[in-house]
N, C-alpha and C positions, 0 to 999 in steps of 0.2 A: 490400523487405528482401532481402538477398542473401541464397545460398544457405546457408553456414557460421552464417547470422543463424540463419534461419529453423529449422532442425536444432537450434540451440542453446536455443532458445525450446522449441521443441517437448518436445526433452527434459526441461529444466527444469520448464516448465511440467505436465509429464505427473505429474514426480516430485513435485512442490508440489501440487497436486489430488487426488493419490492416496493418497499419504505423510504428507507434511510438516504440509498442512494440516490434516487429522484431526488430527493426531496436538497440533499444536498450539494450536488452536480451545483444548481441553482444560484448559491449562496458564493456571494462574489468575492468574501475574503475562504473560504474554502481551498486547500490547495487538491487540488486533483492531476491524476499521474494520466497519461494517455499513453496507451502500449498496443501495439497491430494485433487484431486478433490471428492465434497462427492458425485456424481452419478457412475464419470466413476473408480474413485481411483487412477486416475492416477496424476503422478507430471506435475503442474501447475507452470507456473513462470510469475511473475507480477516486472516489476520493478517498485522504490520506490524509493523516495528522505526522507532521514531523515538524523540523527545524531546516530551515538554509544555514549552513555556516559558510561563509567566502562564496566559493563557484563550486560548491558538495551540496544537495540535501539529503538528508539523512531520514529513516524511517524506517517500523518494524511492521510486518507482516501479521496478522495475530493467525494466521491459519497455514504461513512458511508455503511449505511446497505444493500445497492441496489449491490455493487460492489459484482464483482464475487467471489472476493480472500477474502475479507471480509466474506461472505459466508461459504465458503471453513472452513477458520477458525473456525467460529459458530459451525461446524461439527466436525471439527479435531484440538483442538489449536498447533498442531504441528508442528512445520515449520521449515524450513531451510532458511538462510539468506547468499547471497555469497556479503561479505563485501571486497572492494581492491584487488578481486580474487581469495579469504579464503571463502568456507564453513563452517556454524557454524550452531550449530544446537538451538533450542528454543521452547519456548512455547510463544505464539503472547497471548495478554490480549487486550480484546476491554473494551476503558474507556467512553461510553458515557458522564459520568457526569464528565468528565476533558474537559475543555477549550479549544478548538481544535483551536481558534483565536491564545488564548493568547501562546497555543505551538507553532502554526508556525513562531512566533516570534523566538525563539531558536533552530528552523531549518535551514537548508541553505536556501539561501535568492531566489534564483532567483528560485527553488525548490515550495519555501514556497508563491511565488507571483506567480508562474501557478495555486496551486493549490485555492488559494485564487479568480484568476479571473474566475476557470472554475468550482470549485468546487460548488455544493448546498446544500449537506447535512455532514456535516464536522466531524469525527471520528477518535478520536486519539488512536492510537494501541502502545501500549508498545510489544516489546519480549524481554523476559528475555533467554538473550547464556547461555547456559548449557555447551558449552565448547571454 
């Protein structure tokens, strides 16, 4: 990762862990992803802007493979997703080779424009509800 990358991460990332996250965790139509941590095992909660479509939701990563939760995944595709205040359970699929632009197109919009201004390494994650 260059250096401008890396700085940009850092910052973001610092603001989203410390800030954002709390602060959104919280917020009951919020959808948040919950994936095992793979050192400690323990449950992880990362909120997420995407779309459900049928029994898929769909979502881009804005930091791909460097993110924590993205990670997590790599280790365990298990997850739990609390969709309008409903826990559902799932398997998350990392798609490098799908189009992570041309998906945030058919994401929410103001969602789909943070992560586009802050994002640098872009990964679109499908999970398929299992219930």
């Amino acid at each position: 990762m260059s250096r401008p990358r890396e700085t940009k991460h850092r910052i973001v990332t610092t603001f989203q862990r410390r800030v954002a996250n709390p602060l959104s965790t919280r917020l009951p139509g919020q959808a948040v992803v919950e994936t095992t941590g793979r050192t400690s095992g323990l449950p992880r909660r990362t909120p997420v802007g995407g779309r459900r479509v049928g029994d898929t939701f769909w979502l881009v990563s804005e930091f791909g493979f460097t993110s924590q939760y993205v990670r997590n995944i790599q280790a365990d595709p298990t997850v739990r997703i609390r969709l309008r205040g409903r826990w559902h359970h799932g398997t998350a699929h990392l798609l490098p080779e799908d189009d992570a632009r041309a998906r945030l197109k058919q994401l929410p919009r103001y969602n789909s424009a943070a992560v586009r201004v802050f994002g640098t390494q872009l990964l679109t994650i499908r999970i398929d509800l299992t219930d």
